[in-house]
N, CA and C atoms as a LAMMPS dump frame, in Angstrom:
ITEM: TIMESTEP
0
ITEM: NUMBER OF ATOMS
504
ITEM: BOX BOUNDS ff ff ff
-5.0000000000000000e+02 5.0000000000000000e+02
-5.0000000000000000e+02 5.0000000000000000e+02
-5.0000000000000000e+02 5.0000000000000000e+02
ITEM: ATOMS id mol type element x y z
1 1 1 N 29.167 -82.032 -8.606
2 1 2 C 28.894 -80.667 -8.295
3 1 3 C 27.411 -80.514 -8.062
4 2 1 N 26.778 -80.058 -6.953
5 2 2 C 25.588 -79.606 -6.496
6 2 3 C 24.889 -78.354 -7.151
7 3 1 N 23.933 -78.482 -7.778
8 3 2 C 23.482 -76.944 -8.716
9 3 3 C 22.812 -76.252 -7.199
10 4 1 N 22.483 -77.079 -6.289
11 4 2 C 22.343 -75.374 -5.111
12 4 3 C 23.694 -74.701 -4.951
13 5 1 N 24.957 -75.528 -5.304
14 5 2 C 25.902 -74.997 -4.374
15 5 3 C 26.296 -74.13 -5.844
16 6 1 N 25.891 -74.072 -6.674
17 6 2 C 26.749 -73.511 -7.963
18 6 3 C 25.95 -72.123 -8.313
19 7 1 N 25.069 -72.033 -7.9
20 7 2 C 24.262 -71 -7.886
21 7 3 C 24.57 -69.732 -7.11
22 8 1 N 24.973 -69.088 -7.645
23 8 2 C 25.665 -67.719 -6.955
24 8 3 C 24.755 -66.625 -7.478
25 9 1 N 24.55 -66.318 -6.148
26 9 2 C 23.235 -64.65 -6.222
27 9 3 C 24.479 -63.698 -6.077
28 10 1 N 24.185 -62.913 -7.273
29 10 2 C 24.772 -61.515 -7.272
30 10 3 C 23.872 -60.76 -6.211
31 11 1 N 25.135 -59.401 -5.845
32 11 2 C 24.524 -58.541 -4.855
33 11 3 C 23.554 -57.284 -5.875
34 12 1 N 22.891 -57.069 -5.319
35 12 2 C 21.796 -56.02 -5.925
36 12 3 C 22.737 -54.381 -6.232
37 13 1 N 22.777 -53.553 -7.193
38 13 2 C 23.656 -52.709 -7.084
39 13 3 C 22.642 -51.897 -7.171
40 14 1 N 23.494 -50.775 -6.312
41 14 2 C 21.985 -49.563 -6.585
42 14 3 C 23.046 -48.328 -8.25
43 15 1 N 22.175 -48.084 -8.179
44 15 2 C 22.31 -46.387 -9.501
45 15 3 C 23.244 -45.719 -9.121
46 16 1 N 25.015 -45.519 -9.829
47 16 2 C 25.426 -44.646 -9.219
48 16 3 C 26.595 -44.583 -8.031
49 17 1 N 26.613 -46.194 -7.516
50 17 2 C 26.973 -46.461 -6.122
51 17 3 C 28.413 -47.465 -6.802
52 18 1 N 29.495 -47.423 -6.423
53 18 2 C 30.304 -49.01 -6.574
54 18 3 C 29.154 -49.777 -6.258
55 19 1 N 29.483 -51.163 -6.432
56 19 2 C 29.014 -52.692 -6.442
57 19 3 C 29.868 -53.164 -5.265
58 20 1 N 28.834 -53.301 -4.359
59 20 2 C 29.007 -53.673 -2.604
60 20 3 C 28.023 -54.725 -2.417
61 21 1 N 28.263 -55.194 -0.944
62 21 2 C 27.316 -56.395 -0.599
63 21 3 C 26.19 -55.698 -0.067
64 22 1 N 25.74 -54.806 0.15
65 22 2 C 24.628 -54.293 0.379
66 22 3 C 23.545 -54.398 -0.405
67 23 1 N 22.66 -54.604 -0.446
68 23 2 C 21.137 -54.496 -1.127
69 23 3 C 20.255 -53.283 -1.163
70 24 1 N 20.413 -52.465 -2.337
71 24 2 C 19.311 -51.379 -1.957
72 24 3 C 17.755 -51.943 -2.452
73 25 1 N 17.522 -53.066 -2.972
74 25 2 C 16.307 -53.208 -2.688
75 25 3 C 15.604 -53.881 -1.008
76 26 1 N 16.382 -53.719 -0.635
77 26 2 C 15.914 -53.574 1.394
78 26 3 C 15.693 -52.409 1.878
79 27 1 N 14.486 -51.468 2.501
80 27 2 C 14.625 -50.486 2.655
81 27 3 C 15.347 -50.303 3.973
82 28 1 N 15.968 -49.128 4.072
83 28 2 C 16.566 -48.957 5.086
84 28 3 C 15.392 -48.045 5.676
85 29 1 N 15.261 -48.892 7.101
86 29 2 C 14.404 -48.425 8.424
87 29 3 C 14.61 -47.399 8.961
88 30 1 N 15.996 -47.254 9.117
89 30 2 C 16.589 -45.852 10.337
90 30 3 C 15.774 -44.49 9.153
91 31 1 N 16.029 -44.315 8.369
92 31 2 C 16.105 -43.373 7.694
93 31 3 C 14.626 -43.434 6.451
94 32 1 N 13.398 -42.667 6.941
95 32 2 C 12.594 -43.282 6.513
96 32 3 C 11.809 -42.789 5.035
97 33 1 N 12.462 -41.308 4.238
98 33 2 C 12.604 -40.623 3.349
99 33 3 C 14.671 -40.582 2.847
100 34 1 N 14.999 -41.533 2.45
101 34 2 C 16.292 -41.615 2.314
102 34 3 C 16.876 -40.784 1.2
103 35 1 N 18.069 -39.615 1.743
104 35 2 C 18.556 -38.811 1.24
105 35 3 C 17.812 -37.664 1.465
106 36 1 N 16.564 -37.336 2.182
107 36 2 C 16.166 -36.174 2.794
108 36 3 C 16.912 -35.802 4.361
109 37 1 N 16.263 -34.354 4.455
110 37 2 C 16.569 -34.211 5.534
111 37 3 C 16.076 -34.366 6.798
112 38 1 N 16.316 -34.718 7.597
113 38 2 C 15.468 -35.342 8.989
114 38 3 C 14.777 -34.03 9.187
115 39 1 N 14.775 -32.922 9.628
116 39 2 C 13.607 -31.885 10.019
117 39 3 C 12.581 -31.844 8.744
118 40 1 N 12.781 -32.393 7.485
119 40 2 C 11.404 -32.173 6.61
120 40 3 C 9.989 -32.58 6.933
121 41 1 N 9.632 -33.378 7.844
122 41 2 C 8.659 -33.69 8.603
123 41 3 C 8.086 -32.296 9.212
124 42 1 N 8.705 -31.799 9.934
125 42 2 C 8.38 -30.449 10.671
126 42 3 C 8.252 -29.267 9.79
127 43 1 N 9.034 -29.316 8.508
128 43 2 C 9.108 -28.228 7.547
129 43 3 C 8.067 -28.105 6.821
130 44 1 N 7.602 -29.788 6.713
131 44 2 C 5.841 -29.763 5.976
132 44 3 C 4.724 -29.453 6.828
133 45 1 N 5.155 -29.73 8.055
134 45 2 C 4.216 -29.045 8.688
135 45 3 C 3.641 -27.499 9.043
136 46 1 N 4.745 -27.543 8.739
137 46 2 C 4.941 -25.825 8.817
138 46 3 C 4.41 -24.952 7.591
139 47 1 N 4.457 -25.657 6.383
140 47 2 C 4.289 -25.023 5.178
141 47 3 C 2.415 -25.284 5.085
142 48 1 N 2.333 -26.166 5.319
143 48 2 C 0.602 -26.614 5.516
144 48 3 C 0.129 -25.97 6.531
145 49 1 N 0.795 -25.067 7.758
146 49 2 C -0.115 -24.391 8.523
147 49 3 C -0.026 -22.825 7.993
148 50 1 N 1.425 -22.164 7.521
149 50 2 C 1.247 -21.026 6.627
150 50 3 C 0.412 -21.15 5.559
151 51 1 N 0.343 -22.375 4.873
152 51 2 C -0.897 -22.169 4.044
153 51 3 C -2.437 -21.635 3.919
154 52 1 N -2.744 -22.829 4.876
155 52 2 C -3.932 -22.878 5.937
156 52 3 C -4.181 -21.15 6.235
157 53 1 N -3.463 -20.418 7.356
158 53 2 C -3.445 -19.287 7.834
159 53 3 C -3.792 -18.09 6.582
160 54 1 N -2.811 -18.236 5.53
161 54 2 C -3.009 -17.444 4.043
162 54 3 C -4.373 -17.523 3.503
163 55 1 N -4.511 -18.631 3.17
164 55 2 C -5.781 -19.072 2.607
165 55 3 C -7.232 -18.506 3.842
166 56 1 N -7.032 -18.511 4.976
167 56 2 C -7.901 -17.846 5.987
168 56 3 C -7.85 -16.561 5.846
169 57 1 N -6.825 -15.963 5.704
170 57 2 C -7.044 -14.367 5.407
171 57 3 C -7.235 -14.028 4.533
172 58 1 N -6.854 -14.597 3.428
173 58 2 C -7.377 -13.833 2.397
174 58 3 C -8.499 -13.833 1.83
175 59 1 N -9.158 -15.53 2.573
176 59 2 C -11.048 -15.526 2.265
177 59 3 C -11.681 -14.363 3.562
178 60 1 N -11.01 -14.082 4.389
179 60 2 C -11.33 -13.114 5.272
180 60 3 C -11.479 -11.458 4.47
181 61 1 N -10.624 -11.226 3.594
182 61 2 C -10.599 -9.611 2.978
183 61 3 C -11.676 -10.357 2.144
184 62 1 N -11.623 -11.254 1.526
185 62 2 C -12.692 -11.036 0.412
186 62 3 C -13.835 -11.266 0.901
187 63 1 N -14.424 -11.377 1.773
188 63 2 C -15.913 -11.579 2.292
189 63 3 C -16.203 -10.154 2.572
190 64 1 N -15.054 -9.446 3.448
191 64 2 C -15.418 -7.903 3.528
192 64 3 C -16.11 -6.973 2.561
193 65 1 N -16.626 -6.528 2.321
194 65 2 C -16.984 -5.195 1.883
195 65 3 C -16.126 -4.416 1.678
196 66 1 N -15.837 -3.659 0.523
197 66 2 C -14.163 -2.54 0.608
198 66 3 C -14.934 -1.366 1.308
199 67 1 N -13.837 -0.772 2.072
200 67 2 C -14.142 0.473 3.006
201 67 3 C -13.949 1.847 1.617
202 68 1 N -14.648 2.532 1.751
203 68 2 C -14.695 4.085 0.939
204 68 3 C -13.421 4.956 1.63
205 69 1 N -12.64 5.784 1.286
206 69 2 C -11.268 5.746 1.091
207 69 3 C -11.675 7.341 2.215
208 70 1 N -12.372 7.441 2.137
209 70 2 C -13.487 8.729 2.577
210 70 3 C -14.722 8.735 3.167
211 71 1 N -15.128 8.421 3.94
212 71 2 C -16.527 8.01 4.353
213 71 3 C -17.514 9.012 4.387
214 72 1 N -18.858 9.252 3.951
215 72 2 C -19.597 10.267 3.708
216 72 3 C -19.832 10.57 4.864
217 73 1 N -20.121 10.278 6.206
218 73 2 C -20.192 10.268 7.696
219 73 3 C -18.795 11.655 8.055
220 74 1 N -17.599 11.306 7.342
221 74 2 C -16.323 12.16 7.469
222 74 3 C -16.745 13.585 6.898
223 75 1 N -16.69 13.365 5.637
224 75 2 C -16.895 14.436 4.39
225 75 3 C -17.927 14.957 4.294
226 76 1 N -18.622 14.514 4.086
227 76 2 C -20.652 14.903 3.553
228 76 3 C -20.361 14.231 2.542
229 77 1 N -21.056 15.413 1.333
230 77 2 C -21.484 14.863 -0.119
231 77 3 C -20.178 15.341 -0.713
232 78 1 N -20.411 15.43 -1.953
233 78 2 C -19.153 15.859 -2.787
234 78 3 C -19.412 16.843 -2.754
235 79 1 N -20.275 17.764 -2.676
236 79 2 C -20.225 19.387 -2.961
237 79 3 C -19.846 19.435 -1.705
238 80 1 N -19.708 19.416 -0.423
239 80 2 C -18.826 19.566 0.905
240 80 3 C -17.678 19.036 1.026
241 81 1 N -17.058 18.576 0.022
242 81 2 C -15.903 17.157 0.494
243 81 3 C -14.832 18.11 0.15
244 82 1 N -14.647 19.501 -0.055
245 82 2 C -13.401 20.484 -0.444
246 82 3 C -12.57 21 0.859
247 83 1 N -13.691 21.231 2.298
248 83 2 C -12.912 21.521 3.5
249 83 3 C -12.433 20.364 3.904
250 84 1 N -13.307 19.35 4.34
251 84 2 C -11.875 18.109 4.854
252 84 3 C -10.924 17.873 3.863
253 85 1 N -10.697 18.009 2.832
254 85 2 C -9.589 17.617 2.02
255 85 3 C -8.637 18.383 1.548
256 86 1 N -9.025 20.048 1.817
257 86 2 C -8.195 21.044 2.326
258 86 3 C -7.487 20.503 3.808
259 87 1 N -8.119 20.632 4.127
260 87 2 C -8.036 20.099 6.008
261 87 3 C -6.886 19.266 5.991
262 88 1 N -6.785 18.232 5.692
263 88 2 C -6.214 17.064 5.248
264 88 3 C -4.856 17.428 4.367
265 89 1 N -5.218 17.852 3.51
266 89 2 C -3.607 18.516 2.84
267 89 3 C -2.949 19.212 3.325
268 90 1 N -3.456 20.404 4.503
269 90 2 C -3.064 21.292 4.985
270 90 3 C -1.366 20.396 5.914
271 91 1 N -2.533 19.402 6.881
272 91 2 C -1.844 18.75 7.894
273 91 3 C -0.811 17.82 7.144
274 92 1 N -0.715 17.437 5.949
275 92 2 C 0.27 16.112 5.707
276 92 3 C 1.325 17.135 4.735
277 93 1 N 1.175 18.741 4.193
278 93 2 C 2.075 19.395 3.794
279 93 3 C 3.135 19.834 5.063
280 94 1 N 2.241 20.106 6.03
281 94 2 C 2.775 20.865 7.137
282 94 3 C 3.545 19.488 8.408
283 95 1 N 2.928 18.624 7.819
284 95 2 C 4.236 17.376 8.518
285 95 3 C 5.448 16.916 8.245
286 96 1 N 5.389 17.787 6.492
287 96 2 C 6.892 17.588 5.62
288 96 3 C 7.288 19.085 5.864
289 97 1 N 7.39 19.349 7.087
290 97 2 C 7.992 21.07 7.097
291 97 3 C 7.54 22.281 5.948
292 98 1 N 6.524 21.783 5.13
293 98 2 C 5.97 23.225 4.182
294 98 3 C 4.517 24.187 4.916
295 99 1 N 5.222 25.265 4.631
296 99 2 C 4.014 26.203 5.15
297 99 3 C 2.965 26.342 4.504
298 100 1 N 1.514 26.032 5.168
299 100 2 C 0.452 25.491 4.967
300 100 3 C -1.003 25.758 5.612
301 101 1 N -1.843 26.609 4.43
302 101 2 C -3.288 27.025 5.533
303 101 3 C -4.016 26.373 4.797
304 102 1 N -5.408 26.36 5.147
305 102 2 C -6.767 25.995 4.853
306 102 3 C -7.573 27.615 4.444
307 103 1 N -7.836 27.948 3.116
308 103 2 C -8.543 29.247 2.956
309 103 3 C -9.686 28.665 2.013
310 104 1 N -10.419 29.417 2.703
311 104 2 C -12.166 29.395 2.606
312 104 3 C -12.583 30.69 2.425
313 105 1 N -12.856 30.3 0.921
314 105 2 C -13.998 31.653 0.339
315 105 3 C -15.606 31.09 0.141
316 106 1 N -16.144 32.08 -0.294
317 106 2 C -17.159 31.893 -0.486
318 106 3 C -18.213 33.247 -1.26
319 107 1 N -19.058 33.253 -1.863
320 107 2 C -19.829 34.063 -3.235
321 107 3 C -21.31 33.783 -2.634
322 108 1 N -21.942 34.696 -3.685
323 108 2 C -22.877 34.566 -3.793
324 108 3 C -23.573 32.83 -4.371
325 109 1 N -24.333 32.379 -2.939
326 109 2 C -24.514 30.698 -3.376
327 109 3 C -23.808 29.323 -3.251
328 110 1 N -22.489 30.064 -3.219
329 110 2 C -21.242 29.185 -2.814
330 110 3 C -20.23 29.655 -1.884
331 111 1 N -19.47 28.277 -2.053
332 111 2 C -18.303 28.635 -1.247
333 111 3 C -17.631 27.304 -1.821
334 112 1 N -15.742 27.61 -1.018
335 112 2 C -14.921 26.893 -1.737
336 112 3 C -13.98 26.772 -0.784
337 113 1 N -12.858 25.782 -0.52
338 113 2 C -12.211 25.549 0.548
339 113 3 C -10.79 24.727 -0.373
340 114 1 N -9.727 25.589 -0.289
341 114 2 C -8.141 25.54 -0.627
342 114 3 C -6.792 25.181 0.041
343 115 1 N -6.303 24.704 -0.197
344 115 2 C -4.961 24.275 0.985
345 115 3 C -3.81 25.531 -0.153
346 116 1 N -3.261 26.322 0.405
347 116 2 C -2.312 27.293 0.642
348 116 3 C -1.335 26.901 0.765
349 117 1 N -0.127 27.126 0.206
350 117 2 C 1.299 26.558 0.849
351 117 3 C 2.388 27.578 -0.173
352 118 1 N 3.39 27.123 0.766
353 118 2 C 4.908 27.316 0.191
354 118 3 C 5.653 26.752 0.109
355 119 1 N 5.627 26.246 -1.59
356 119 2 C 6.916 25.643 -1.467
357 119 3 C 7.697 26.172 -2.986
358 120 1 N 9.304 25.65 -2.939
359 120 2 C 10.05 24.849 -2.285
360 120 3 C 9.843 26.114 -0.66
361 121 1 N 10.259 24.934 0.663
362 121 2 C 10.256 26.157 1.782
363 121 3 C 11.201 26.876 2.084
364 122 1 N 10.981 27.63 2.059
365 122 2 C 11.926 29.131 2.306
366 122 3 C 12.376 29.903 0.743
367 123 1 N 11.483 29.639 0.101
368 123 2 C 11.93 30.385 -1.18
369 123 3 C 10.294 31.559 -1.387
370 124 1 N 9.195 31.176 -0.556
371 124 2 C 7.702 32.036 -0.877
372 124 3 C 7.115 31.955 -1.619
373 125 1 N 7.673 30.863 -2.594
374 125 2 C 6.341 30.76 -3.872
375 125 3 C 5.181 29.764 -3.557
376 126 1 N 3.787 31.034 -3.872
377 126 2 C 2.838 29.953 -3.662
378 126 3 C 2.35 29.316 -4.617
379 127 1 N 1.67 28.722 -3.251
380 127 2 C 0.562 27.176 -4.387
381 127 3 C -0.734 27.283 -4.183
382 128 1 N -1.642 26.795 -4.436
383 128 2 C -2.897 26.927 -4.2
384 128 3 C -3.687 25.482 -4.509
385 129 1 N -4.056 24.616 -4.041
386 129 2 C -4.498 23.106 -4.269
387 129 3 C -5.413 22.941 -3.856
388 130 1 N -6.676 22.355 -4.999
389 130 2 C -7.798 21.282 -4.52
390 130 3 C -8.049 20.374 -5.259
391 131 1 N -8.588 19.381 -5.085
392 131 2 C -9.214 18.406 -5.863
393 131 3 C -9.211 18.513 -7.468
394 132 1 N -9.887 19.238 -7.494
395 132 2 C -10.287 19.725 -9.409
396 132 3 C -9.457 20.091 -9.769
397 133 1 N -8.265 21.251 -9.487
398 133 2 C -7.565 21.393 -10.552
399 133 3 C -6.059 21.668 -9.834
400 134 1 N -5.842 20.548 -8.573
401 134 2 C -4.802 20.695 -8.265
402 134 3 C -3.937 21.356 -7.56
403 135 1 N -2.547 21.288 -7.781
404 135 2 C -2.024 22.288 -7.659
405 135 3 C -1.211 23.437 -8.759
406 136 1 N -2.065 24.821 -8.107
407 136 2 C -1.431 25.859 -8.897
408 136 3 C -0.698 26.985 -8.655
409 137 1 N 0.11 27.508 -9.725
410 137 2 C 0.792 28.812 -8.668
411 137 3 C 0.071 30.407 -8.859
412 138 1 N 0.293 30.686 -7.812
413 138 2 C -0.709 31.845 -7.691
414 138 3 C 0.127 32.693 -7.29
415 139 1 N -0.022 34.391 -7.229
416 139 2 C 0.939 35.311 -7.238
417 139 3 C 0.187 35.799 -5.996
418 140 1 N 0.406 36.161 -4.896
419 140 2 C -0.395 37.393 -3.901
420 140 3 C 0.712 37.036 -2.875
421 141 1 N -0.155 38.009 -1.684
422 141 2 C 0.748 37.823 -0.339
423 141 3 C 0.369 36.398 0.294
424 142 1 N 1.14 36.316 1.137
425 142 2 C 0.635 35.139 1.984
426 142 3 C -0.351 35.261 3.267
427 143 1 N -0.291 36.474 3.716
428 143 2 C -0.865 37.312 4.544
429 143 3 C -2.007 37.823 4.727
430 144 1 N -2.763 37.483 3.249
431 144 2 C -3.927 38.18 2.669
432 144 3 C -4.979 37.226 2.404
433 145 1 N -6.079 36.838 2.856
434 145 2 C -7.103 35.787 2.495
435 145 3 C -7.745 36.143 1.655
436 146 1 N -8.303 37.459 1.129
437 146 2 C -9.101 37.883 0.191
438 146 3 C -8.093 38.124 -1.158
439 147 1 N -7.041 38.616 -1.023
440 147 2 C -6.151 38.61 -2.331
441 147 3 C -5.531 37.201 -2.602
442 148 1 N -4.707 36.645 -1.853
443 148 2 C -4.929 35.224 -2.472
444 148 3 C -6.032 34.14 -2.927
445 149 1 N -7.2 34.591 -2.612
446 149 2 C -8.332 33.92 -3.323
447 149 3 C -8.591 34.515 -4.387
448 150 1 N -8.322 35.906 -4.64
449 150 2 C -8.984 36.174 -5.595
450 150 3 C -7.626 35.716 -6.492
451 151 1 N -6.586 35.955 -6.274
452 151 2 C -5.361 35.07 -7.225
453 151 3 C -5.681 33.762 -7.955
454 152 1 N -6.063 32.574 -6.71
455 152 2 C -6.507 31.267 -7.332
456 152 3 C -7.322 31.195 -8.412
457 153 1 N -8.765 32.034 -8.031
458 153 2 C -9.713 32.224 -8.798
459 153 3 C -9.074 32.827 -10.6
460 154 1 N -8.299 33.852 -10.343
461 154 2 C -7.519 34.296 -11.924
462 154 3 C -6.552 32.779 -12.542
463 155 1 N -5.804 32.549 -12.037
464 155 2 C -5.546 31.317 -11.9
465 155 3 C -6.107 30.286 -12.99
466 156 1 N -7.394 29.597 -11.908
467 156 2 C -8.091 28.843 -12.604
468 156 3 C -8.989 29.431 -13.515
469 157 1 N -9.014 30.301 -13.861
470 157 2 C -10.147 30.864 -15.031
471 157 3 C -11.412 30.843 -13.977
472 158 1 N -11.908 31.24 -13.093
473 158 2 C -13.053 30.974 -12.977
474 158 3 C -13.67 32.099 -12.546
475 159 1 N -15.234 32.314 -13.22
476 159 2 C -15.137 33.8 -12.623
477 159 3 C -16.527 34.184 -11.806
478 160 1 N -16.428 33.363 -10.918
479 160 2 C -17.649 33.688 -9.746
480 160 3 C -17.218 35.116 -8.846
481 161 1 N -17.612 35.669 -8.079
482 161 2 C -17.185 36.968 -7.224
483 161 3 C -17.379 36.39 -5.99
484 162 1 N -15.639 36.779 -5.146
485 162 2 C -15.658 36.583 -3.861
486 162 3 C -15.88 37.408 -3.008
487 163 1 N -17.339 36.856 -2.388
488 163 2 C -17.674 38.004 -1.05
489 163 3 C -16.924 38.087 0.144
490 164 1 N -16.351 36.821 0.585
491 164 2 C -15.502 36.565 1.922
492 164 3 C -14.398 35.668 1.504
493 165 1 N -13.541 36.036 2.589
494 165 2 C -12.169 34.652 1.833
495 165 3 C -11.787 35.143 3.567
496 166 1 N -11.159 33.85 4.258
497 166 2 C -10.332 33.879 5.609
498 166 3 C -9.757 32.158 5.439
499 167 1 N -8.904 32.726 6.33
500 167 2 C -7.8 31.521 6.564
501 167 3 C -8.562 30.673 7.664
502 168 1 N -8.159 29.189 7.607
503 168 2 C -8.809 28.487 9.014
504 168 3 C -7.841 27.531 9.219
């Protein structure tokens, strides 16, 4: 008896698999990530250029400067910033169907600028809204610029004297 000829190589078994004549320590060529999917090549590519792109914008916002929500160029100062923001409430009440003015009083030294409305609509109860103290309900006509200011004013407690009040 020949010990080359007695020498029998077992086949290599892979993990999992019956015991076949195949060898999984040979890599298989065709298939060059085995048990993936053939488009993952393209899928990594894809994920490394959304990356890329993310990572560009968002070092893009942060180099910016944040914009002021209000620009003093728009408004003025804060002691002026009550008519555009009347202004402004007027138009985004009156885009949800509520009835809606801009009233501007003004005193001795001052003046003051209110967004007016009705709501719920079609029921007439007013409101009276600014900045400082919101919105409040106020009792007068709707019709009346000098009696509904002087309403707000009872209202908020405040007791300056109104020389002029008109709607704008």
């Amino acid at each position: 008896m020949n010990n080359a000829s007695s020498l029998r190589v077992m086949p290599a078994v892979c993990p999992g698999s019956p015991l076949s004549d195949a060898s999984c320590a040979t890599p298989d060529k065709t298939r060059p990530h085995r048990g993936a999917p053939a488009h993952c090549a393209t899928c990594l590519v894809l994920a490394k250029c959304l990356l890329a792109l993310s990572l560009l914008a968002l070092t893009g916002c942060a180099t910016n400067p944040p914009a002021p929500v209000a620009a003093d160029e728009v408004i003025g100062d804060y002691d002026n910033a009550c008519l555009p923001e009347a202004a402004i409430m007027a138009q985004a009440l009156r885009r949800n169907g509520i009835k809606a003015r801009v009233l501007i009083m003004s005193g001795d030294g001052w003046s003051h600028a209110v967004t007016a409305y009705q709501y719920p609509p079609g029921e007439g109860r007013i409101w009276c809204w600014d900045s400082d103290e919101q919105s409040v309900p106020v009792s007068a006509r709707w019709t009346s610029s000098e009696i509904l200011a002087r309403a707000w004013m009872r209202a908020c407690q405040r007791q300056q004297r109104i020389v002029r009040a008109r709607f704008e």
